[in-house]
OpenMM code with the backbone's topology and positions (N, CA, C; nanometers):
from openmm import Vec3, app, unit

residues = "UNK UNK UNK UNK UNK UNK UNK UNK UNK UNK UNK UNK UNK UNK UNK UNK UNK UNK UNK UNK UNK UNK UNK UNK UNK UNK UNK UNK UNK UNK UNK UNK UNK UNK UNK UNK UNK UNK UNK UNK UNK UNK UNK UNK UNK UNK UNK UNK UNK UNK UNK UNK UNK UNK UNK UNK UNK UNK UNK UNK UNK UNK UNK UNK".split()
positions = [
    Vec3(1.0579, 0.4149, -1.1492),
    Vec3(1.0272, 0.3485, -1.0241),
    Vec3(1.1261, 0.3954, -0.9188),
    Vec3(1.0120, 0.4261, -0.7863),
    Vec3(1.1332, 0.4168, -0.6914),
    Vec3(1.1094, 0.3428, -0.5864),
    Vec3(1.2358, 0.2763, -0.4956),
    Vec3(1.2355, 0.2659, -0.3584),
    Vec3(1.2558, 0.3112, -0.2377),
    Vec3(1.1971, 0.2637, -0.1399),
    Vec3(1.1529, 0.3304, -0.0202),
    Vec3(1.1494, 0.2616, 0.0597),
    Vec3(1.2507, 0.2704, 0.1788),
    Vec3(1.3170, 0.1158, 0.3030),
    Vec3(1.2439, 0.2368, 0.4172),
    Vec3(1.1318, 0.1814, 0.5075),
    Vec3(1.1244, 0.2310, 0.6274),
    Vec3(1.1854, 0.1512, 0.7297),
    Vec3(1.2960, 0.2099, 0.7656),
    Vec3(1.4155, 0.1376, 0.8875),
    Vec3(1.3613, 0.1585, 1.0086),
    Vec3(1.2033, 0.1815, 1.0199),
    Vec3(1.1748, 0.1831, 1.1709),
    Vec3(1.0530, 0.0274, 1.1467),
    Vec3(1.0080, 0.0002, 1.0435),
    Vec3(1.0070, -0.1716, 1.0177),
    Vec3(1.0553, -0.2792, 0.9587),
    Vec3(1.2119, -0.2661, 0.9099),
    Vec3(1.2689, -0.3196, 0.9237),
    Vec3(1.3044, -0.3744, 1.0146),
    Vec3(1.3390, -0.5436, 1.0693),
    Vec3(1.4028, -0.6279, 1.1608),
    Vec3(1.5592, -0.6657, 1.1481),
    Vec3(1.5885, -0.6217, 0.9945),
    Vec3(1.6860, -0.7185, 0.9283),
    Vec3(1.7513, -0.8148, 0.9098),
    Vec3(1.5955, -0.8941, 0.8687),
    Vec3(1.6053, -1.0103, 0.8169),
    Vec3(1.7319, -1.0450, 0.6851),
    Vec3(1.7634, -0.9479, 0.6223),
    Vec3(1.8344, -0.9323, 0.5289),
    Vec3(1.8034, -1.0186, 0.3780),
    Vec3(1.6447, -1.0708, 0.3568),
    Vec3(1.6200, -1.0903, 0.2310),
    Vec3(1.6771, -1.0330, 0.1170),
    Vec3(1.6258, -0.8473, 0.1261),
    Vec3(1.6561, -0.7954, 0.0356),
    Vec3(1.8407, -0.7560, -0.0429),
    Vec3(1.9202, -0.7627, 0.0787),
    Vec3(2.0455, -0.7585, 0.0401),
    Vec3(2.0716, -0.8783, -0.0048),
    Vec3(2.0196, -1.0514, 0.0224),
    Vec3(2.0643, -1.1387, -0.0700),
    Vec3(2.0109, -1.1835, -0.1866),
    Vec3(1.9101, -1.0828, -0.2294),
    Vec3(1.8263, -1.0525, -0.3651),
    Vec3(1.9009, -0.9692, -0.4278),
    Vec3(1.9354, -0.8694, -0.3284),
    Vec3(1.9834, -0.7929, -0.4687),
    Vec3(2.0633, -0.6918, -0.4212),
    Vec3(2.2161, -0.7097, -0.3828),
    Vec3(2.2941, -0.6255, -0.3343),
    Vec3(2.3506, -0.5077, -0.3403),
    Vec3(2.3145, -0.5177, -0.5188),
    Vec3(2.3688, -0.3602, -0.5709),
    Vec3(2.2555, -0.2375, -0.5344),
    Vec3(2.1306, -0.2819, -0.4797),
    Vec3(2.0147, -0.1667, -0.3926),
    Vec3(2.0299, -0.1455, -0.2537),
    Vec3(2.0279, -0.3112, -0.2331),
    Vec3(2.0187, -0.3150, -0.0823),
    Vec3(2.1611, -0.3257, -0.0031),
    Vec3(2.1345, -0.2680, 0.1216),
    Vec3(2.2464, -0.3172, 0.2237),
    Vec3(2.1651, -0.2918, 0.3771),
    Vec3(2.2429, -0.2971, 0.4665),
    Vec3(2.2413, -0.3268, 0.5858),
    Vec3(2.3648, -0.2270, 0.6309),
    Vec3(2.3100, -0.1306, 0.7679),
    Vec3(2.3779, -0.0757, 0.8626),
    Vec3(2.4455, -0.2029, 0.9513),
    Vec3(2.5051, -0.1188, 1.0341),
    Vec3(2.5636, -0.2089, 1.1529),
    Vec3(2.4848, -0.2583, 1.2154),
    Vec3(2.3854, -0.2089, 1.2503),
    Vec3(2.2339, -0.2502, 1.3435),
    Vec3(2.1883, -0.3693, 1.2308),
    Vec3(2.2042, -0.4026, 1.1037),
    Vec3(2.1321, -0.4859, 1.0412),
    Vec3(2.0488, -0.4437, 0.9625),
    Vec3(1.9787, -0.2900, 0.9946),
    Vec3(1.8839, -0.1952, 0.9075),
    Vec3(1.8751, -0.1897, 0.7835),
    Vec3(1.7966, -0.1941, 0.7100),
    Vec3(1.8286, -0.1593, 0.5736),
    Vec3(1.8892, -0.0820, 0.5255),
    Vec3(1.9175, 0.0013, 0.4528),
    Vec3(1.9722, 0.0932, 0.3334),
    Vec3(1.9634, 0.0786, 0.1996),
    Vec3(1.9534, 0.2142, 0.1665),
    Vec3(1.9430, 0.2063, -0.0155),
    Vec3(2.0740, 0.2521, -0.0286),
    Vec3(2.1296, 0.1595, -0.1154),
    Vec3(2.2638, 0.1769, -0.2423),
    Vec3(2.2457, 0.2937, -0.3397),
    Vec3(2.0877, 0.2607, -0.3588),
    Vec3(2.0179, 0.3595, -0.4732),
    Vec3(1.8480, 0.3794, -0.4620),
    Vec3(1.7847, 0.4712, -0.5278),
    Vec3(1.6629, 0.4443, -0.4951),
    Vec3(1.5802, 0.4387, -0.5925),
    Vec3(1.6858, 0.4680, -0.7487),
    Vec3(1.5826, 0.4224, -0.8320),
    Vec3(1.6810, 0.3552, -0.9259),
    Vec3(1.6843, 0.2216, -0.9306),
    Vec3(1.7396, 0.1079, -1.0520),
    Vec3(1.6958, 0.0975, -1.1316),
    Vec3(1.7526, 0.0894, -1.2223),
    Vec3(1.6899, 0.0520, -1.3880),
    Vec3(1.7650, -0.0632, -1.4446),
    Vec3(1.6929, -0.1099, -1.5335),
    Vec3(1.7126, -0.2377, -1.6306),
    Vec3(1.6860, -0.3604, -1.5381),
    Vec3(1.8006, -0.4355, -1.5525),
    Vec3(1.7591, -0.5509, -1.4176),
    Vec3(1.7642, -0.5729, -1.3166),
    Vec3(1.8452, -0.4290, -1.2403),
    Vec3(1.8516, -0.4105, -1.0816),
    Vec3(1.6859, -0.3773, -1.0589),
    Vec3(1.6020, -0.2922, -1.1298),
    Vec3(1.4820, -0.2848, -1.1006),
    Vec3(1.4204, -0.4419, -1.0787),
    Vec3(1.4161, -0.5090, -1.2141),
    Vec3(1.3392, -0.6371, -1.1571),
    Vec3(1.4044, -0.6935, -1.0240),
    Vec3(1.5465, -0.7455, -1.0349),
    Vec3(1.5978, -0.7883, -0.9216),
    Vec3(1.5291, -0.6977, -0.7593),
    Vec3(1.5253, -0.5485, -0.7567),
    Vec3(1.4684, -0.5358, -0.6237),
    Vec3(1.3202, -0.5271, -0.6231),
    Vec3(1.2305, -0.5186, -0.7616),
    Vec3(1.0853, -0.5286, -0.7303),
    Vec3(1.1195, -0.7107, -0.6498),
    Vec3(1.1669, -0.7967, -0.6597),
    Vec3(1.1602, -0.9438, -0.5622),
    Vec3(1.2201, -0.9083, -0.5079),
    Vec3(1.3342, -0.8007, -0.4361),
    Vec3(1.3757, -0.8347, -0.3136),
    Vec3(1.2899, -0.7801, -0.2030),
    Vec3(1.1668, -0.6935, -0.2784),
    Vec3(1.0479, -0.6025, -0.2193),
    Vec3(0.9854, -0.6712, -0.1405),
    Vec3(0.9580, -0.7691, -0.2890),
    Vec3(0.8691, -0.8789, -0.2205),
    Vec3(0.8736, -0.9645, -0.1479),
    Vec3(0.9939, -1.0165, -0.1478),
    Vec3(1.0344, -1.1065, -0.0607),
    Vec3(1.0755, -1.0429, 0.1360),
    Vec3(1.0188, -0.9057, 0.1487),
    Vec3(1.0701, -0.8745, 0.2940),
    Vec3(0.9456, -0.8958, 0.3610),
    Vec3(0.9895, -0.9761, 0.4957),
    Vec3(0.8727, -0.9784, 0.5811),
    Vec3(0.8161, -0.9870, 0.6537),
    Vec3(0.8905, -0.8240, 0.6358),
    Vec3(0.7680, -0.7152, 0.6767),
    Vec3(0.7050, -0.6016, 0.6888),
    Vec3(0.7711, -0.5713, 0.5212),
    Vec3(0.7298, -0.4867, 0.3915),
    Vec3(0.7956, -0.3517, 0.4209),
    Vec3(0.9237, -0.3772, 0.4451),
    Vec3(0.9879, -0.2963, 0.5383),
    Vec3(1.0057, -0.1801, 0.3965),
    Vec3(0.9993, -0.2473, 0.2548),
    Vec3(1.0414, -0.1756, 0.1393),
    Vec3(0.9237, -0.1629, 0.0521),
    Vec3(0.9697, -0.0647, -0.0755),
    Vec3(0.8433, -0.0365, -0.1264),
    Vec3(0.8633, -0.0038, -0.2368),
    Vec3(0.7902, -0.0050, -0.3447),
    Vec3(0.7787, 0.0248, -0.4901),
    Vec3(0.7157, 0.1778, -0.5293),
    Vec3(0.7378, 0.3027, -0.5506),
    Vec3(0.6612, 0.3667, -0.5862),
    Vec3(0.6512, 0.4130, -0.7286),
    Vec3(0.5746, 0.3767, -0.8341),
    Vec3(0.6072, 0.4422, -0.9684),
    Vec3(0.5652, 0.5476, -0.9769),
    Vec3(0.6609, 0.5913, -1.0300),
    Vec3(0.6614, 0.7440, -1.0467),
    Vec3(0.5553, 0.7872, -1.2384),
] * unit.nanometer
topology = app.Topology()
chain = topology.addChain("A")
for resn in residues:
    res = topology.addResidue(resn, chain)
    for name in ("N", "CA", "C"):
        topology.addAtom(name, app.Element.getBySymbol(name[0]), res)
């Protein structure tokens, strides 16, 4: 699995960094960022919900 933050719909709300910090972060602007883009074991589950929880799907799941 991977992830995929489009920082031009991102607001940064910052759901996903308090789901799951070791993927997500935030620029100075608040933007998203990836830590990483593909987690395994329970950072994966932890950011498939921090996916879900953005909104306004600023992130994304792709399995590879």
């Amino acid at each position: 699995m991977r992830i995929v933050a489009d920082t031009g719909v991102c607001v940064g709300e910052g759901q996903c960094v308090l789901t799951d910090p070791g993927v997500f972060d935030q620029d100075d602007d608040g933007i998203v960022t990836l830590l990483t883009d593909r987690p395994e074991g329970g950072a994966a589950d932890r950011a498939g919900n921090a996916v879900a929880l953005c909104p306004t799907s600023a992130s994304s799941i792709i399995e590879d």
